[in-house]
C-alpha distance (Angstrom), angle and dihedral (degrees) to the residues before:
residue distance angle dihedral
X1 . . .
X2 3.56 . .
X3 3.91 117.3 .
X4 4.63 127.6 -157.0
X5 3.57 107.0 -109.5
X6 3.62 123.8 -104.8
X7 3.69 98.5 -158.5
X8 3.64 106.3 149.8
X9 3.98 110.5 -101.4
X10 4.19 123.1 -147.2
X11 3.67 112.8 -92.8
X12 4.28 87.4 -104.8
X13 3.18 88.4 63.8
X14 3.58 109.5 40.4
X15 4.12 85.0 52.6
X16 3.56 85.9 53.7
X17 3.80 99.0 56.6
X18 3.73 83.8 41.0
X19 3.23 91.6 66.9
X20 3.57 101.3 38.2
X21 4.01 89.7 64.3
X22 3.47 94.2 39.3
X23 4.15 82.0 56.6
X24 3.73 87.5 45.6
X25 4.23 94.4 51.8
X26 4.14 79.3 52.7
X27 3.35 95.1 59.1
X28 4.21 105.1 44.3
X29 3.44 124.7 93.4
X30 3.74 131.3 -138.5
X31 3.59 136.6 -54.3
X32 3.88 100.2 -74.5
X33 3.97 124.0 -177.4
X34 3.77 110.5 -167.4
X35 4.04 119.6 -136.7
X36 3.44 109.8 -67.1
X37 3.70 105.2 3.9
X38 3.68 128.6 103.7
X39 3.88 91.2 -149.9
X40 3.78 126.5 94.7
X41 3.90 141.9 175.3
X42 3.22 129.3 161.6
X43 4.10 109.4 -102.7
X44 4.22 119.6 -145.8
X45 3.04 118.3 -99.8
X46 4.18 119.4 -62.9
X47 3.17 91.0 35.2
X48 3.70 120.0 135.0
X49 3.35 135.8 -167.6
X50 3.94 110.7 -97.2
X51 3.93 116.9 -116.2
X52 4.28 96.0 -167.4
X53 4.09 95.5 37.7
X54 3.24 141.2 31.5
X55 3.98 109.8 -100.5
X56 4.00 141.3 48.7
X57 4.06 122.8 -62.8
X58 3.86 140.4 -168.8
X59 3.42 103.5 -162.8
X60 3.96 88.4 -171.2
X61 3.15 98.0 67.0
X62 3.78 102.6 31.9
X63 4.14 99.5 -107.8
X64 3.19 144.6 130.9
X65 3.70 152.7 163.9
X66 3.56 131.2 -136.4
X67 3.73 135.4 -160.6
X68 3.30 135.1 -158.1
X69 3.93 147.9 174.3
X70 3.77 131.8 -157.6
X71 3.92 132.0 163.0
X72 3.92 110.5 -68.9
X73 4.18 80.6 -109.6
X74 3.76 85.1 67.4
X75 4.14 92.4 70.8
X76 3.61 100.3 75.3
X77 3.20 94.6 47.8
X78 3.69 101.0 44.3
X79 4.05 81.0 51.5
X80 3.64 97.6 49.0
X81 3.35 86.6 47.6
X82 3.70 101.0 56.7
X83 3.75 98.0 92.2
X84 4.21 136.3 129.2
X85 3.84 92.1 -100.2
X86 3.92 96.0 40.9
X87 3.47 94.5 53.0
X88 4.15 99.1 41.4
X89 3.52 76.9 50.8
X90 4.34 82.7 66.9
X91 3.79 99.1 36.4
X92 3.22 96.3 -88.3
X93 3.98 144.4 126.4
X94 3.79 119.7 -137.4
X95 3.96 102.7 -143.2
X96 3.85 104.5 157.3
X97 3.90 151.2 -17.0
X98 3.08 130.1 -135.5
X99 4.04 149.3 161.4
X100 3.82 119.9 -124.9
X101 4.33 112.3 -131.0
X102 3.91 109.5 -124.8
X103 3.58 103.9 29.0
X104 3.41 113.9 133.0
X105 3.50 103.6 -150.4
X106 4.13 137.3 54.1
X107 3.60 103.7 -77.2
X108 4.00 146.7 154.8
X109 3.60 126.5 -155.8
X110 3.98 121.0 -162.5
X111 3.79 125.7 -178.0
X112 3.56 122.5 -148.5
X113 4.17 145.7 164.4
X114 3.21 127.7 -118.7
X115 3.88 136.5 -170.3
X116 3.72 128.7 -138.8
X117 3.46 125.1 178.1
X118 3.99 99.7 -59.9
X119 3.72 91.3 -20.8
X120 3.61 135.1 91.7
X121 3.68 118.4 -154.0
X122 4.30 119.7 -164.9
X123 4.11 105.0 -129.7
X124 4.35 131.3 -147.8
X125 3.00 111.6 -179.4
X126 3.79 105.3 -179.7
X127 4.30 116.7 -175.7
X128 3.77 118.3 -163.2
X129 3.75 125.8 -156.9
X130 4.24 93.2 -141.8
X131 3.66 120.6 -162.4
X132 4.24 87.9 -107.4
X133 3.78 97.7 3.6
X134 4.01 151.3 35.3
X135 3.54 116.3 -122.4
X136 3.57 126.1 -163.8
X137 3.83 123.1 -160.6
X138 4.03 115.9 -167.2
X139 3.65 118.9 -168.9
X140 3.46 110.3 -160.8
X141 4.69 113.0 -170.2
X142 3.83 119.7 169.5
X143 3.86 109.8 -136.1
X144 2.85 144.7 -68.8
X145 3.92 82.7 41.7
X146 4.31 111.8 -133.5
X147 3.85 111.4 -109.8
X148 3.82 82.2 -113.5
X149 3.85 93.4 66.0
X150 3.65 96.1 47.1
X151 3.85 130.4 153.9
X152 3.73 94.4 -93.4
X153 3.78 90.1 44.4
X154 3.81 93.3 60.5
X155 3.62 89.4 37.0
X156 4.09 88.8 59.2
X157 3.92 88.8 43.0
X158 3.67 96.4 56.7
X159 3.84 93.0 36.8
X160 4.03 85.9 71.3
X161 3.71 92.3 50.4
X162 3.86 104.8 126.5
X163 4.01 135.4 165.4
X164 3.84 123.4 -133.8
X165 3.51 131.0 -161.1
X166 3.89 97.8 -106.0
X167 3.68 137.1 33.4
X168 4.07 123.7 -108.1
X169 3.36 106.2 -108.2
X170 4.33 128.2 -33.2
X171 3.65 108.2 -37.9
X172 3.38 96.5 -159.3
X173 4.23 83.4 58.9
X174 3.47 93.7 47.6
X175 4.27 94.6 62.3
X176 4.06 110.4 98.3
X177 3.91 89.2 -111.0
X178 3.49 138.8 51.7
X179 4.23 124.9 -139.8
X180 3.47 131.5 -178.4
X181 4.27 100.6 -140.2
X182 3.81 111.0 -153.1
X183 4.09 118.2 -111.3
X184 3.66 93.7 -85.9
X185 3.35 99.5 53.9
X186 4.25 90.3 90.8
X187 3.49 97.1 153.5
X188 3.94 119.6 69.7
X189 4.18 133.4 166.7
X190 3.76 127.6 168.5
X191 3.49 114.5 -122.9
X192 4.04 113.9 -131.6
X193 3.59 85.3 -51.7
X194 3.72 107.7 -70.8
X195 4.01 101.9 66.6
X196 4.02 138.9 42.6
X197 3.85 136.5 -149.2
X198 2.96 126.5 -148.5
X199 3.60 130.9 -167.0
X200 4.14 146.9 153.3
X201 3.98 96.1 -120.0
X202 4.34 123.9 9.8
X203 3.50 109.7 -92.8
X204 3.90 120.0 -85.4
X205 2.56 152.1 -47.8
X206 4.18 72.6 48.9
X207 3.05 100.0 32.5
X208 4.31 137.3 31.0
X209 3.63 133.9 -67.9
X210 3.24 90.5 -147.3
X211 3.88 117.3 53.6
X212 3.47 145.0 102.2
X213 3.95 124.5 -74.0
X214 3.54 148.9 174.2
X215 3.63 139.5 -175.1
X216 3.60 140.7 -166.5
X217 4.14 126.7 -162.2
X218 3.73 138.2 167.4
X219 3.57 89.3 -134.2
X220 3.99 103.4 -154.3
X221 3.42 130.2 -14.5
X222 3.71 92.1 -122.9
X223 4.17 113.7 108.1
X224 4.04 111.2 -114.5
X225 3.81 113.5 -142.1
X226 3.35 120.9 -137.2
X227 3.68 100.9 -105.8
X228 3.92 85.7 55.2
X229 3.66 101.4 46.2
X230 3.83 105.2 89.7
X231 3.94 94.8 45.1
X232 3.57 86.2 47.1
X233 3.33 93.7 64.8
X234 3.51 101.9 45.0
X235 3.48 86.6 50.7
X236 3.97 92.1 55.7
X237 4.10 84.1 56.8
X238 3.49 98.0 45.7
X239 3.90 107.3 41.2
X240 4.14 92.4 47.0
X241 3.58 105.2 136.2
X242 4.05 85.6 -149.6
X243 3.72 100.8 60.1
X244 3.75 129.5 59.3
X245 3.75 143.2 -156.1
X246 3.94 93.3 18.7
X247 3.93 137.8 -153.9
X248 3.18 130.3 179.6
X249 4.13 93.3 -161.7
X250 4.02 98.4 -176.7
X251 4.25 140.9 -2.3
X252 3.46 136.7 -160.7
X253 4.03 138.3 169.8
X254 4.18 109.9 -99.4
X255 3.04 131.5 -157.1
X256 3.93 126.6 -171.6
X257 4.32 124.5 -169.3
X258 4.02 87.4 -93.2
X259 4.37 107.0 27.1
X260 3.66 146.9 11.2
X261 3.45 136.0 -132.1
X262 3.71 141.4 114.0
X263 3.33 142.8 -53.0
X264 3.85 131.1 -149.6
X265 4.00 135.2 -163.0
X266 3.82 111.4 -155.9
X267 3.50 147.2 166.5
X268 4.10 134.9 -148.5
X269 3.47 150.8 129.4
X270 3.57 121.1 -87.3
X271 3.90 130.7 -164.9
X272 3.28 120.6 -20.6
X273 3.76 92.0 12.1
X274 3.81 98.6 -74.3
X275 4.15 119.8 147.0
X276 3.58 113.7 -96.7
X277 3.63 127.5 -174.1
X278 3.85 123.2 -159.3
X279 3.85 160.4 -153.6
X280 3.22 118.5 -161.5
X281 4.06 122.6 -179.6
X282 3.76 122.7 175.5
X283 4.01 110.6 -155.8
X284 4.13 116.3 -161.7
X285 4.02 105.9 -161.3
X286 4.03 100.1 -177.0
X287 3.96 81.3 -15.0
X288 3.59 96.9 -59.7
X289 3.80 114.2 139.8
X290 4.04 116.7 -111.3
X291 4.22 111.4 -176.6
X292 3.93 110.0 -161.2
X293 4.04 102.4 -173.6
X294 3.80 112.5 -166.5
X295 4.22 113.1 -173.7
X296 3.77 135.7 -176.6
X297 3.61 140.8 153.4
X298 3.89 101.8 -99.1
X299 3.82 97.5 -108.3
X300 4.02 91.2 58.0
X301 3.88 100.5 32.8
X302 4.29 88.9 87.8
X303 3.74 82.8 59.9
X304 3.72 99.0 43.5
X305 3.95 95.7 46.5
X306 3.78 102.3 80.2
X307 3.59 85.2 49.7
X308 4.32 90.5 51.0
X309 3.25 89.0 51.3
X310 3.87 99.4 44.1
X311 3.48 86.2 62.0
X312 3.86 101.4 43.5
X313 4.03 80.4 63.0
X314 3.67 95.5 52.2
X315 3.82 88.2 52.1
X316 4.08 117.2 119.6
X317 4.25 126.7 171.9
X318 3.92 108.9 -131.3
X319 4.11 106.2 -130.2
């Protein structure tokens, strides 16, 4: 893995970057958990706490920061994962990698570019080996970055990252929708704060391969317009990272008591390699773009369908 340097720097400049952080401590806020999670920091100044993910934004200047949590397995992969070819792979351009000073945990910070449209946003992505849990931090700053987001000022904000024992609030009441999961649906985790899954046992090695799931995502925060909206969602089936060998077998136009949209009949294979059949419905509330994700292996999905679709209905978009 790559590592900062610790060449020693002249005296000038070490009192230079001194002051820089000491700048950047002036400028951060509190400790703040967001609804939901059990991780906090304490974000620079403007920041606000997000209302459709979980995290901080300044919508001024075009940043934000998103957290995340995954089982404590989840950190070596995330870590071996963090490589030049595995991130160009995401958009993105691998420029350094570092470790942030007074963290208490294991952790490893990379820094990265990414292009969107005409815009080119600066990337941390910081991963934290948790005493129970992996947390992932992404800092997300259109450039040119403001003078009052500078390097030291995101190194001072995700110095005060810490994880406490319980989460702030329901998670599940916290997401910017509401669904009402059918009985068997027993086991449920929020997904970095703007998506749920849903399924009858955890996922192995607790739980089965081979069950029945569902998941729901606001997938960007971008609006979809309406001449957009049914590609869209075929392209939200088709370019998952998760699923392979994809179909999408029929469409048709939806529409639920509250929305329209589209929904989407597929087949795939999910991990491990094992058939998968699918609905898919994509949901546009004021043309924001909803995901419901309905899985089962093909010889219980007949069964599982009235139960999908049951729960597409009860789907409603928070404000």
């Amino acid at each position: 893995m790559w590592r900062l340097s610790t060449a020693k720097r002249h005296l000038a400049f070490g009192l230079a970057l001194a002051g820089g952080l000491f700048a950047g401590l002036a400028n951060a806020a509190d400790p703040i958990t967001p609804p939901g999670s059990r991780i906090s920091l304490a974000p620079p100044k403007g920041f606000v706490v997000a209302t459709t993910f979980t995290g901080f934004q300044d919508q001024a200047h075009h940043a934000s920061i998103l957290i995340a949590e995954f089982p404590p397995v989840a950190f070596t992969q995330f870590r071996n994962g963090l490589t030049a070819e595995a991130m160009a792979k995401r958009g993105m351009r691998l420029l350094s990698t570092e470790t942030i000073e007074g963290v208490p945990y294991e952790q490893i910070t990379v820094r990265a570019e990414q292009r969107a449209g005409n815009q080119v946003f600066d990337k941390w992505l910081m991963v934290i080996n948790g005493p129970d849990m992996t947390g992932m931090l992404t800092v997300s700053i259109a450039k040119p970055a403001p003078k009052q987001l500078s390097d030291a000022v995101i190194r001072a904000a995700l110095a005060s990252v810490r994880i406490h024992a319980t989460a702030s609030g329901d998670p599940i009441a916290a997401l910017p929708f509401s669904i009402e999961p059918t009985a068997r649906f027993a086991y449920r985790k929020p997904l970095a704060g703007r998506g749920l899954l849903l399924k009858e046992t955890p996922p192995p090695p607790e739980g089965k391969l081979d069950d029945v799931g569902f998941i729901v995502s606001l997938a960007t925060e971008a609006t979809i317009a309406p001449s957009d909206q049914q590609r869209f969602g075929e392209q939200q089936f088709l370019n998952s990272r998760t699923i392979t060998d994809q179909k999408i077998l029929s469409t048709r136009p939806l529409t639920t008591s509250t929305m329209a949209g589209f929904e989407y009949l597929g087949e795939g294979k999910g991990a491990g390699g094992r058939p998968l059949r699918y609905l898919v419905v994509a949901l546009y509330p004021s043309g924001r773009p909803f995901v419901l994700l309905g899985m089962a292996p093909p010889e219980r999905f007949d069964e599982a369908l009235p139960e999908f679709r049951a729960m597409v209905e009860s789907f409603k978009a928070k404000p």
